[in-house]
BATOR-28488 format. One record per residue (C-alpha): residue number from 0; residue in one letter; x, y, z. Coordinates in steps of 0.02 Angstrom, whole numbers, plus 50000, padded with zeros to 5 digits. Each point is the difference from the previous one (the first is absolute). Layout:
<atoms>
atom seq:NUM; type:A; east:X; north:Y; up:Z;
...
</atoms>
This chain:
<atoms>
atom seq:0; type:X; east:48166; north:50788; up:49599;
atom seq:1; type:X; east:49831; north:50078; up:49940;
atom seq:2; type:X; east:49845; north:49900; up:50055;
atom seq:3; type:X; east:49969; north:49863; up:49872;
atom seq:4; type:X; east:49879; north:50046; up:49846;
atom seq:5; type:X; east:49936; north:49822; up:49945;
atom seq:6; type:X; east:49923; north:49956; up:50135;
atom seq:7; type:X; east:49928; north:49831; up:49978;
atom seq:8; type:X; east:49781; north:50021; up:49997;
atom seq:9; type:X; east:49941; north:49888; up:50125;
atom seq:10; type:X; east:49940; north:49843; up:49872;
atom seq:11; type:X; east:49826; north:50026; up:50044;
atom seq:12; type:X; east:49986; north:50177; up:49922;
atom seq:13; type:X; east:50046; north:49923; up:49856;
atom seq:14; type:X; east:49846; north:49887; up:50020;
atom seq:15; type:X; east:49883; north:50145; up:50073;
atom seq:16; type:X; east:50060; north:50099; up:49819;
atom seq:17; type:X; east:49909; north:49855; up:49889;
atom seq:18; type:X; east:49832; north:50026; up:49920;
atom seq:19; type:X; east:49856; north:49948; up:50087;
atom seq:20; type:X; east:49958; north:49876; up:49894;
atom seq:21; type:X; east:50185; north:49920; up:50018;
atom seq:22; type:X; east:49985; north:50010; up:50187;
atom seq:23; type:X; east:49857; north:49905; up:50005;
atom seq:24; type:X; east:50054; north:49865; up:49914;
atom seq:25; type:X; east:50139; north:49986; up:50098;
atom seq:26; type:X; east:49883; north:49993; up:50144;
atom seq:27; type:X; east:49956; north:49822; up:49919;
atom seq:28; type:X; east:50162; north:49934; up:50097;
atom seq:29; type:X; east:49982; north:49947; up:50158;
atom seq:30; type:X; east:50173; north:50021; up:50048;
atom seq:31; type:X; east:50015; north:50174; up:49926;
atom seq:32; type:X; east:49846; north:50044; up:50093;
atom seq:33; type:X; east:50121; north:49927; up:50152;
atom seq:34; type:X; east:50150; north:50104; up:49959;
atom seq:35; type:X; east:49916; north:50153; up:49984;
atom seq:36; type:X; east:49912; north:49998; up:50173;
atom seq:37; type:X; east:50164; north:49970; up:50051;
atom seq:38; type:X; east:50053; north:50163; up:49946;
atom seq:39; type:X; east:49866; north:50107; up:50055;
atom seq:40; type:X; east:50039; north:50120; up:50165;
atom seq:41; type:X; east:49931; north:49889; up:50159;
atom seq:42; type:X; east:49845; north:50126; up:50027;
atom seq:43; type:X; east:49974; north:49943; up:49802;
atom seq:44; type:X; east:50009; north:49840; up:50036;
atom seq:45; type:X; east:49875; north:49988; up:50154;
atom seq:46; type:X; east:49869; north:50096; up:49877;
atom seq:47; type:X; east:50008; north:49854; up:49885;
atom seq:48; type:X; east:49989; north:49886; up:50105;
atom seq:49; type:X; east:49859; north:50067; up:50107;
atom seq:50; type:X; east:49897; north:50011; up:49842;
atom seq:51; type:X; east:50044; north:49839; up:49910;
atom seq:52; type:X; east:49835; north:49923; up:50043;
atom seq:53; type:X; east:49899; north:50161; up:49993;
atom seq:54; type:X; east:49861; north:50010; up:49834;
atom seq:55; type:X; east:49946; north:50150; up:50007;
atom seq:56; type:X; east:50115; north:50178; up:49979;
atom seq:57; type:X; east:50062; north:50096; up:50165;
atom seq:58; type:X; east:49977; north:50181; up:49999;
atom seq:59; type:X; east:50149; north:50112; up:50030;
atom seq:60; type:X; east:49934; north:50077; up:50158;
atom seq:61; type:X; east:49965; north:49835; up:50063;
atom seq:62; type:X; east:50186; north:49942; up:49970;
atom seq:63; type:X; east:50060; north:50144; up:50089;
atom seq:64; type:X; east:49937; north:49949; up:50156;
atom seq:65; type:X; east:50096; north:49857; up:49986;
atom seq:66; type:X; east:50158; north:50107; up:50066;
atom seq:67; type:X; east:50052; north:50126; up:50120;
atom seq:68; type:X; east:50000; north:50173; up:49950;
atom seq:69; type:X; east:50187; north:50012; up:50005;
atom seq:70; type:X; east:50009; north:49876; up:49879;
atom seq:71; type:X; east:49902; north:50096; up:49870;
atom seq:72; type:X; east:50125; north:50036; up:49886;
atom seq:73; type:X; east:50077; north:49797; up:50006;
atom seq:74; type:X; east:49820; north:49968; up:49947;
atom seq:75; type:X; east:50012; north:50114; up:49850;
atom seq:76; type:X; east:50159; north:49925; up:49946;
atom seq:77; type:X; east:49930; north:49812; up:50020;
atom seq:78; type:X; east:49838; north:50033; up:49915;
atom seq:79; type:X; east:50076; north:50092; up:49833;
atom seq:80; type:X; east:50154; north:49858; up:49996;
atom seq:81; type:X; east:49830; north:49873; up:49996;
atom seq:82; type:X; east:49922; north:50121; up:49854;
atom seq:83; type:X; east:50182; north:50014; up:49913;
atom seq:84; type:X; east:49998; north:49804; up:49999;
atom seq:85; type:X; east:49794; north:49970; up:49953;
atom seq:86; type:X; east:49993; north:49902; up:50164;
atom seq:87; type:X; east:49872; north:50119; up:50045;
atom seq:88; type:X; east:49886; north:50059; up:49875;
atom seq:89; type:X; east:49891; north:50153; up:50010;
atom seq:90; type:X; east:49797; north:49991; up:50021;
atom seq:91; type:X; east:49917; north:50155; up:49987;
atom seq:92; type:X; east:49800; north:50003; up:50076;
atom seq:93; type:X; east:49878; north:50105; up:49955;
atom seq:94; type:X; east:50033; north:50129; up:50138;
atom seq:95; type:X; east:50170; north:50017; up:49914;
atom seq:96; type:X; east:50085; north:49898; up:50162;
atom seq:97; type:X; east:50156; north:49933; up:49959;
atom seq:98; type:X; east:50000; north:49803; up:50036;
atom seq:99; type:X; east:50124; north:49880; up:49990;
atom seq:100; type:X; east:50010; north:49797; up:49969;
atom seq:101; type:X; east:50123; north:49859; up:49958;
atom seq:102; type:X; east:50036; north:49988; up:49820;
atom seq:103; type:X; east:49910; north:49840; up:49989;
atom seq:104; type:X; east:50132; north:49897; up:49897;
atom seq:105; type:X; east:50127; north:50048; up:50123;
atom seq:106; type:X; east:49883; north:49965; up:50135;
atom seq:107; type:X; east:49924; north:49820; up:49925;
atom seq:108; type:X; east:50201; north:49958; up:49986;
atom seq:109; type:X; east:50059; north:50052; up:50159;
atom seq:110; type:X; east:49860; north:49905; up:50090;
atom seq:111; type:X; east:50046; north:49832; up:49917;
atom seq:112; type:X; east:50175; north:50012; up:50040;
atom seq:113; type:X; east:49965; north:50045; up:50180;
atom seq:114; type:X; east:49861; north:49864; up:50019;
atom seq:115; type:X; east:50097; north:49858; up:49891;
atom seq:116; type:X; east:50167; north:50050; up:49977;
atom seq:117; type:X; east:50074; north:50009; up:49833;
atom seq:118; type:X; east:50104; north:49868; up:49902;
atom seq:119; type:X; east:50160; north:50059; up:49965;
atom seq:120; type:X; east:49997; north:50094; up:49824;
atom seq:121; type:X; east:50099; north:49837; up:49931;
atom seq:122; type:X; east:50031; north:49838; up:50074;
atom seq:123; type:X; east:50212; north:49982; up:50038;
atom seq:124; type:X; east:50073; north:49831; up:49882;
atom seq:125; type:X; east:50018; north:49838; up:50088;
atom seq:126; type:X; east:50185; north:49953; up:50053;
atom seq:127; type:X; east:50000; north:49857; up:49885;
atom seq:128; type:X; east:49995; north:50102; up:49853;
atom seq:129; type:X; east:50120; north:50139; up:50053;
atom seq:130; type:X; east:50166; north:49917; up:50057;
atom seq:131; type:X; east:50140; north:50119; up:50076;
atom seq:132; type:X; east:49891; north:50156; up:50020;
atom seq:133; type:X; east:50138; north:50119; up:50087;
atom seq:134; type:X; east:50000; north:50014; up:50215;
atom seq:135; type:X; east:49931; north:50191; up:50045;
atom seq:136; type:X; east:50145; north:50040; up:50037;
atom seq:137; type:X; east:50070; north:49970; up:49805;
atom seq:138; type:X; east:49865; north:50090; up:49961;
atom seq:139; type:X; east:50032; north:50140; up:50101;
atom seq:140; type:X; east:50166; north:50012; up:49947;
atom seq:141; type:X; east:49945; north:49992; up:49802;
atom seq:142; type:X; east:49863; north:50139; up:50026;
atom seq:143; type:X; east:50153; north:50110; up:50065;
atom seq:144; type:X; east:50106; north:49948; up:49858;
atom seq:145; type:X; east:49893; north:50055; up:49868;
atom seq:146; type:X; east:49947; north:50177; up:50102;
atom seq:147; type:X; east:50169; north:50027; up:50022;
atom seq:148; type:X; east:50048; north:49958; up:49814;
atom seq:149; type:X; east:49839; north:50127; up:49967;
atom seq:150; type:X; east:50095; north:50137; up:50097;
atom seq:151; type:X; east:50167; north:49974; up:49919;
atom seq:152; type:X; east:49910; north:49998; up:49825;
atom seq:153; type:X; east:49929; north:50174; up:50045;
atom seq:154; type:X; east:50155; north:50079; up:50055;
atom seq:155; type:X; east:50092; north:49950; up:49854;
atom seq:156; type:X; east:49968; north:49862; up:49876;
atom seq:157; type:X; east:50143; north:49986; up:49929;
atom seq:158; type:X; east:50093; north:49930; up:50147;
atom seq:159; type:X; east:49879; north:49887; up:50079;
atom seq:160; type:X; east:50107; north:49847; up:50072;
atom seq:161; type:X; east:49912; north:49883; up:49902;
atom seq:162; type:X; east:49876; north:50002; up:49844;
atom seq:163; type:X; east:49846; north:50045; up:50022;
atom seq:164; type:X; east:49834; north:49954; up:49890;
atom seq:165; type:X; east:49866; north:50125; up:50059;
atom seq:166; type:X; east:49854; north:50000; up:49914;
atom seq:167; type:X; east:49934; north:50151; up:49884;
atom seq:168; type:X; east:49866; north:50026; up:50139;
atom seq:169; type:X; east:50103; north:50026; up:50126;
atom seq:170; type:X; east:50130; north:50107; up:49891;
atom seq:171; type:X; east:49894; north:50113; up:49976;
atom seq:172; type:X; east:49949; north:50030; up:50166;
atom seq:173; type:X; east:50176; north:50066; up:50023;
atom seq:174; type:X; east:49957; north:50154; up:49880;
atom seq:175; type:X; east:49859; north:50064; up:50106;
atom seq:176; type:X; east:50086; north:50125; up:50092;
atom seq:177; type:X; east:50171; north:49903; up:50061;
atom seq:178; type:X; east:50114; north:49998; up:49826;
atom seq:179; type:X; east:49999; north:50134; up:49891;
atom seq:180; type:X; east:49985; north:49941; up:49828;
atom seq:181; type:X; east:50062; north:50119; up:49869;
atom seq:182; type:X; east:50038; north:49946; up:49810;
atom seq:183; type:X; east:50160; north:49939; up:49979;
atom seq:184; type:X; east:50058; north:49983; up:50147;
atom seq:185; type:X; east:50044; north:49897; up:50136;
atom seq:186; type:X; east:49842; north:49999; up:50141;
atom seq:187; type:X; east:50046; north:50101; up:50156;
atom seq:188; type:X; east:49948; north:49997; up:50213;
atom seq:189; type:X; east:49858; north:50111; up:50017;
atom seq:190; type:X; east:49991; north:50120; up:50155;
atom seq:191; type:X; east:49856; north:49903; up:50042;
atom seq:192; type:X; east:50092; north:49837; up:49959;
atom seq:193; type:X; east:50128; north:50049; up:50139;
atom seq:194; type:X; east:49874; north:50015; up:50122;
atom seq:195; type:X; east:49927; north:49859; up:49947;
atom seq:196; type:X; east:50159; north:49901; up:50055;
atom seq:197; type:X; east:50002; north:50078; up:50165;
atom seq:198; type:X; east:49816; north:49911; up:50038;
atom seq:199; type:X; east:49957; north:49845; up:50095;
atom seq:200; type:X; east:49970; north:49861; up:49899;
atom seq:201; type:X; east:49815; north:49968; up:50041;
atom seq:202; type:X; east:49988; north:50220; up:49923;
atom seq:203; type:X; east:50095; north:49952; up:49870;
atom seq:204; type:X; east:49877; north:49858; up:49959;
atom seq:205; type:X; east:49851; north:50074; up:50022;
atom seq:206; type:X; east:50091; north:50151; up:49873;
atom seq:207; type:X; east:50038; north:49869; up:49870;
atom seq:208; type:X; east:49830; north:49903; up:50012;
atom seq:209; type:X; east:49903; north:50168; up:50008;
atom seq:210; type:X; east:50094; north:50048; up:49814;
atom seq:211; type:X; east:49998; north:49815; up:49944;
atom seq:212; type:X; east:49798; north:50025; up:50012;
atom seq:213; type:X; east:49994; north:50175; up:49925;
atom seq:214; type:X; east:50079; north:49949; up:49839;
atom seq:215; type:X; east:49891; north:49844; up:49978;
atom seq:216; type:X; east:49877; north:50042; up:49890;
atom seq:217; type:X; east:50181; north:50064; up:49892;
atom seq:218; type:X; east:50013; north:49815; up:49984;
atom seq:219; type:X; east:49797; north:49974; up:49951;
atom seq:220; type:X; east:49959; north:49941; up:50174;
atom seq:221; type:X; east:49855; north:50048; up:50117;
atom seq:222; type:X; east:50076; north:50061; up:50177;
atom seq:223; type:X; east:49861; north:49945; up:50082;
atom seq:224; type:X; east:50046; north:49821; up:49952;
atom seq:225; type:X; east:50186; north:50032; up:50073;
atom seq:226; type:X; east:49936; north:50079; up:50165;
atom seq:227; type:X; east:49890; north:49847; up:50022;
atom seq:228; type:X; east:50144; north:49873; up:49953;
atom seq:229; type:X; east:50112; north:50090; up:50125;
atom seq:230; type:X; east:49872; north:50005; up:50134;
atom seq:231; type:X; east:49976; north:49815; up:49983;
atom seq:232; type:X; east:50171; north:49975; up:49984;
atom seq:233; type:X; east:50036; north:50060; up:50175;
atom seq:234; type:X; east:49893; north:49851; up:50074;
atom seq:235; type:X; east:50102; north:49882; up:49945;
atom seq:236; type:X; east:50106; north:49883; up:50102;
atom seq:237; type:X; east:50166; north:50042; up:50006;
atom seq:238; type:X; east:50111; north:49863; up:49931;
atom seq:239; type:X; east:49864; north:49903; up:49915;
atom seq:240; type:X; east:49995; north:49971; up:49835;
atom seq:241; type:X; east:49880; north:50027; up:49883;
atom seq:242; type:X; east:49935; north:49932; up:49822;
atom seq:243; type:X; east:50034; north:50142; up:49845;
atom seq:244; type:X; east:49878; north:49932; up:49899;
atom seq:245; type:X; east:49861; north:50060; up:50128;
atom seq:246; type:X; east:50020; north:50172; up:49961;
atom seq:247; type:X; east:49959; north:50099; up:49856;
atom seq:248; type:X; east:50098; north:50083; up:49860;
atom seq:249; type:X; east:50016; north:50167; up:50073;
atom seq:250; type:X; east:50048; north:49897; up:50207;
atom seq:251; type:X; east:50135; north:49915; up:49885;
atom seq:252; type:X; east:50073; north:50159; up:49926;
atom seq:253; type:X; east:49986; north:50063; up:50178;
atom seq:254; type:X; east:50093; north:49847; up:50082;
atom seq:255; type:X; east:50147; north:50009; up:49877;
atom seq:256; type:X; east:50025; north:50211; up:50032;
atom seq:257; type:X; east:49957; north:49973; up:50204;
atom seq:258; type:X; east:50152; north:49838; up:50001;
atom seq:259; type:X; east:50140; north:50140; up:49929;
atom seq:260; type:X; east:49960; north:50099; up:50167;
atom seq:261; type:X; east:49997; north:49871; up:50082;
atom seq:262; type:X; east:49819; north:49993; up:50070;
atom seq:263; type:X; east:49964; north:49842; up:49910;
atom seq:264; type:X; east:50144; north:49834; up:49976;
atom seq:265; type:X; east:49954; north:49884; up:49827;
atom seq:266; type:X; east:50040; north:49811; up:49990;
atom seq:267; type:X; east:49963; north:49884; up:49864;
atom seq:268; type:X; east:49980; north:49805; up:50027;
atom seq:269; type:X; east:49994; north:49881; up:49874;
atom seq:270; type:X; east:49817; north:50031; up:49934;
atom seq:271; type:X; east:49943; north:50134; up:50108;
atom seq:272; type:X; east:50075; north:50177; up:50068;
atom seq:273; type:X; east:49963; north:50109; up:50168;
atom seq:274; type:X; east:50036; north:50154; up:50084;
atom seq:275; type:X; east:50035; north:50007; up:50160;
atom seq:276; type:X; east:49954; north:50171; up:50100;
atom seq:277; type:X; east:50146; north:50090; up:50098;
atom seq:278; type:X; east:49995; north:50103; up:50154;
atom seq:279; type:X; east:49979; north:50169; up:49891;
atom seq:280; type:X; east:49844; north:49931; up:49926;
atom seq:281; type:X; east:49916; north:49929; up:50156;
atom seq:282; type:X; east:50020; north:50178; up:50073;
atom seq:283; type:X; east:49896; north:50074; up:49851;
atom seq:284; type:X; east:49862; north:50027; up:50112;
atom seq:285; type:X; east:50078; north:50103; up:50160;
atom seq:286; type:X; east:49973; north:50192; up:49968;
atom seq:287; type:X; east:50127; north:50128; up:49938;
atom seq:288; type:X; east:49994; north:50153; up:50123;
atom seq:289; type:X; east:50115; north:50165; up:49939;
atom seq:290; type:X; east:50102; north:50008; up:50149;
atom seq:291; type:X; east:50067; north:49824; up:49926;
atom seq:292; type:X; east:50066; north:50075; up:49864;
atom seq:293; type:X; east:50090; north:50154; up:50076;
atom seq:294; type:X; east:50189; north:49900; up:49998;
atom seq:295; type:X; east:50141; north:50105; up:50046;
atom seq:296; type:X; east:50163; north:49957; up:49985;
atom seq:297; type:X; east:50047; north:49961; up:50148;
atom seq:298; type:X; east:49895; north:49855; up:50009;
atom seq:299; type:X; east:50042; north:49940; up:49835;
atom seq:300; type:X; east:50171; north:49989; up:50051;
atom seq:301; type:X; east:49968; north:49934; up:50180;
atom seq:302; type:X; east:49897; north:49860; up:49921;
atom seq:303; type:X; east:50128; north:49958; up:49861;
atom seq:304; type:X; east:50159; north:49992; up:50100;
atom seq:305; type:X; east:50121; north:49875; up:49981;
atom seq:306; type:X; east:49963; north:49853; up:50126;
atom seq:307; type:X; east:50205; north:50052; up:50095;
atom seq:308; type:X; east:49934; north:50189; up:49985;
atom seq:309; type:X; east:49832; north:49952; up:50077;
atom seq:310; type:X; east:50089; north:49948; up:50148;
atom seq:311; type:X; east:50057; north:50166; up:50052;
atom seq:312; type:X; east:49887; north:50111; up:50110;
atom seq:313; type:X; east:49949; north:50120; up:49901;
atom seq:314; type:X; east:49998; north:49908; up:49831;
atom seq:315; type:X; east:50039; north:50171; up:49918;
atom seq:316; type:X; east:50147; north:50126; up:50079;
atom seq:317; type:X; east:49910; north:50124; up:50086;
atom seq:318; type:X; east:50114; north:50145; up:49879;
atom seq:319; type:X; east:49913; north:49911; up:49871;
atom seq:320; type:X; east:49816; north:50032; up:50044;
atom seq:321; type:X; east:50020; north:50141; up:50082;
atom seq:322; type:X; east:50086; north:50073; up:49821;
atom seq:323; type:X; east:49845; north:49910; up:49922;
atom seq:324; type:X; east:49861; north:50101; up:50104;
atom seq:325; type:X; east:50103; north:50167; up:49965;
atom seq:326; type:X; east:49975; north:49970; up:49813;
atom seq:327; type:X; east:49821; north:49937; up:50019;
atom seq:328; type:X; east:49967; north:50161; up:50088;
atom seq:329; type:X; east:50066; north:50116; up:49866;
atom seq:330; type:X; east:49905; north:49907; up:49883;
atom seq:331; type:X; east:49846; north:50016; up:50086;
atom seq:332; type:X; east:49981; north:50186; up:50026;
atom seq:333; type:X; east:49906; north:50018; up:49829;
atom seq:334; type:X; east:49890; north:49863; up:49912;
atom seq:335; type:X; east:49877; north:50066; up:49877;
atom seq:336; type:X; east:49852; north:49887; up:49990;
atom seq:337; type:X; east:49842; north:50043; up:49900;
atom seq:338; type:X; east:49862; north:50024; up:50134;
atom seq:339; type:X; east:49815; north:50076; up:50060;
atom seq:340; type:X; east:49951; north:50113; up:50122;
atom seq:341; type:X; east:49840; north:49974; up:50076;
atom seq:342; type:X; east:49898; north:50103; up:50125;
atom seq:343; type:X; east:49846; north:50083; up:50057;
atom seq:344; type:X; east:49911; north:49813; up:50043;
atom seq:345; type:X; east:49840; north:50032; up:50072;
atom seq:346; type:X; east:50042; north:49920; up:50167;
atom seq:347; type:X; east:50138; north:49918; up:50084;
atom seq:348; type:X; east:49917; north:49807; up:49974;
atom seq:349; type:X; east:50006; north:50030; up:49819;
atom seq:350; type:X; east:50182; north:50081; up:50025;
atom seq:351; type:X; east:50053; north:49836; up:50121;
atom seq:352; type:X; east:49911; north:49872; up:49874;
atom seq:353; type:X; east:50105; north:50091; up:49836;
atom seq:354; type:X; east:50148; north:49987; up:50116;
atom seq:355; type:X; east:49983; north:49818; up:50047;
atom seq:356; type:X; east:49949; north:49964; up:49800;
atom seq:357; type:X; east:50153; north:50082; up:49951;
atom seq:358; type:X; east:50121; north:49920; up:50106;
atom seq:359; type:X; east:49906; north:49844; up:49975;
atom seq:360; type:X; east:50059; north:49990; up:49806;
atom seq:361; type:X; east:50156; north:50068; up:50023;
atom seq:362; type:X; east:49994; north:50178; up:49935;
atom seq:363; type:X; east:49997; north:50102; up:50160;
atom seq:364; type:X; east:50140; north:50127; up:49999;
atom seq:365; type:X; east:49959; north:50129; up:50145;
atom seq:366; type:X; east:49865; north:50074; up:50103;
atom seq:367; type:X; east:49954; north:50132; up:50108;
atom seq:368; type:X; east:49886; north:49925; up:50109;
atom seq:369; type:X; east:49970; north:50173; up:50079;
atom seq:370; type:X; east:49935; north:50082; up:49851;
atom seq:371; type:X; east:49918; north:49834; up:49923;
atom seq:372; type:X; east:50143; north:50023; up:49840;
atom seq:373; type:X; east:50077; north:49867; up:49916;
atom seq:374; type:X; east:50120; north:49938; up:49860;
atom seq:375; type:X; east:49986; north:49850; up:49899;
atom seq:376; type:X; east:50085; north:49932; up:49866;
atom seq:377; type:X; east:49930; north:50056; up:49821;
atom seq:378; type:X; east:49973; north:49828; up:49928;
atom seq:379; type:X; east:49870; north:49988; up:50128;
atom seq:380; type:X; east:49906; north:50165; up:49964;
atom seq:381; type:X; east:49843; north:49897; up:49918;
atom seq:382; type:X; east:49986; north:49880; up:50127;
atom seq:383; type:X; east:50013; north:50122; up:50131;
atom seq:384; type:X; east:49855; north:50102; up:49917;
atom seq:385; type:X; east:49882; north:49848; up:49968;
atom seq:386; type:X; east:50023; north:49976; up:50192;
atom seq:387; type:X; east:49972; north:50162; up:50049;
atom seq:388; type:X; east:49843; north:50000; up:49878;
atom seq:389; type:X; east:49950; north:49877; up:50096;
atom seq:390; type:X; east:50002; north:50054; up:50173;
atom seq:391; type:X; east:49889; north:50159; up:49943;
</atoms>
């Protein structure tokens, strides 16, 4: 089994690939604010925090005191992820010294929340109005329902158990690279759709929510205003429920496409409706990393064993993996991926730091630590130069 192509992007690349000006305005959020400190790397994180209350820019050398030489290259990586996401923002002086400082929305947010708290984005509906909201474990059971009823409609719609009504939005995520969708006739599996399948469901998530976003503005909507309903989502209480006629057109359009994955349950009462946040959505926030999305098979059919099959020790006949890995192994020998050399960096820091950067997002295929060489995936070769422009 080759190495999976469609690698979820962690979801905060998708946020660090917004325009400035949609960044900042996300910044206006306190709890986005939140859940992207979250993500940052931990030496990220302590540089945030350390200058929260600071006024006046920090100078690069001066930062770079602020660790041990060994940890030059970790420094790199945190300070560029902090420029990627216009937490940081560039100050240049006279002398042409680079400076950095908080970007001051993101800053004026963060140290409200920390100081005050934050309300939760919307206040949960009292019990009195919502009667026979289901138990969490209902809930849990419907969210797997409706992924698994997802799934089955992938694999083959026209023998899904029951009916299914998914809505255009999501259909169409389907074509993006998992059905092939030729005239006249009938949709087809995908390479990519198989190995889809074979990933864990919070991969498989993070795959669908990552395409769901791409083809928004398809649909006429901003995907800045879907990452920050998302984000938000995630903060909310799992179980509660909450009022639909707080959110806006495009959160309702959202809420109905998010409830046929299951992320989100609906209810209607007698004058007013809810939705009622599932597991999947509360888990929004947690990062993606790409070892979560490298499934074999194995797994997939360890994990998916029937509960008398389960039992047994090992889950899977040992002829059976071991014919498994002797497949995956032929398969492996050759896998043609298009990719970028790079070499001759002026010193091994600037080697290290493009190492770290590169493995950082993802994209690091080999490298020769010897001979300060590396490969890196060639979807990556502009970011890779605009940080190597930058280390000059």
């Amino acid at each position: 089994m080759p190495q999976v192509r469609i690698i979820a992007k962690n979801f905060m690349d998708m946020v660090a690939a917004l325009p400035a000006m949609k960044l900042d305005k996300l910044y206006e959020n306190a709890f986005i604010c939140e859940a992207v400190l979250r993500s940052l790397p931990p030496l990220a994180k302590k540089y945030v925090l350390q200058m929260l209350y600071m006024v006046v820019p920090i100078t690069g050398k001066s930062m770079e005191e602020w660790v041990l030489s060994d940890g030059f290259s970790k420094h790199k990586v945190a300070v560029d992820r902090l420029l990627q996401l216009r937490i940081f923002l560039e100050v240049t002086d006279r002398k042409k010294e680079t400076s950095y400082r908080l970007n001051p929305k993101f800053q004026d947010n963060l140290q409200k929340y920390l100081v005050y708290g934050g309300a939760l984005p919307r206040e949960a509906m009292p019990s009195n109005i919502t009667v026979r909201l289901p138990s969490l474990e209902d809930l849990e059971a419907y969210a797997l329902e409706q992924w698994e009823c997802f799934l089955l409609q992938l694999i083959n719609s026209s023998h899904v158990e029951r009916p299914t009504n998914f809505s255009s939005s999501v259909m169409r995520v389907f074509q993006r690279g998992l059905l092939s969708a030729r005239e006249n006739e009938t949709p087809k599996l995908t390479e990519n759709g198989f190995q889809f399948l074979l990933m864990d469901t919070n991969a498989q998530l993070w795959y669908i929510i990552r395409e769901y976003i791409s083809s928004s503005q398809d649909r006429g909507v901003d995907p800045t205003d879907l990452i920050s309903f998302l984000l938000e989502l995630s903060f909310h209480v799992l179980g509660e429920a909450y009022n639909l006629s707080t959110l806006t057109e495009v959160q309702k359009n959202a809420v109905r496409d998010l409830a046929d994955l299951g992320l989100i349950k609906l209810q209607q009462g007698r004058k007013e409706g809810w939705f009622i946040p599932t597991k999947l959505a509360t888990n929004l926030s947690v990062s993606l990393s790409d070892t979560s999305s490298r499934k074999q098979i194995i797994s997939f059919l360890q994990q998916n064993a029937h509960p008398r099959v389960a039992e047994r020790t090992p889950a899977v006949p040992e002829n059976v993996t071991d014919q498994i890995r002797l497949w995956e192994t032929d398969r492996n020998r050759v896998d043609i991926i298009p990719s970028h050399l790079y070499e001759d960096f002026p010193s091994k820091e600037v080697f290290e730091a493009a190492s770290d950067f590169a493995r950082e997002v993802s994209g690091l295929l080999w490298e020769d630590t010897k001979n300060m060489r590396l490969i890196v995936r060639g979807e990556l070769h502009q970011d890779m130069r605009d940080f190597l422009r930058r280390q000059k």
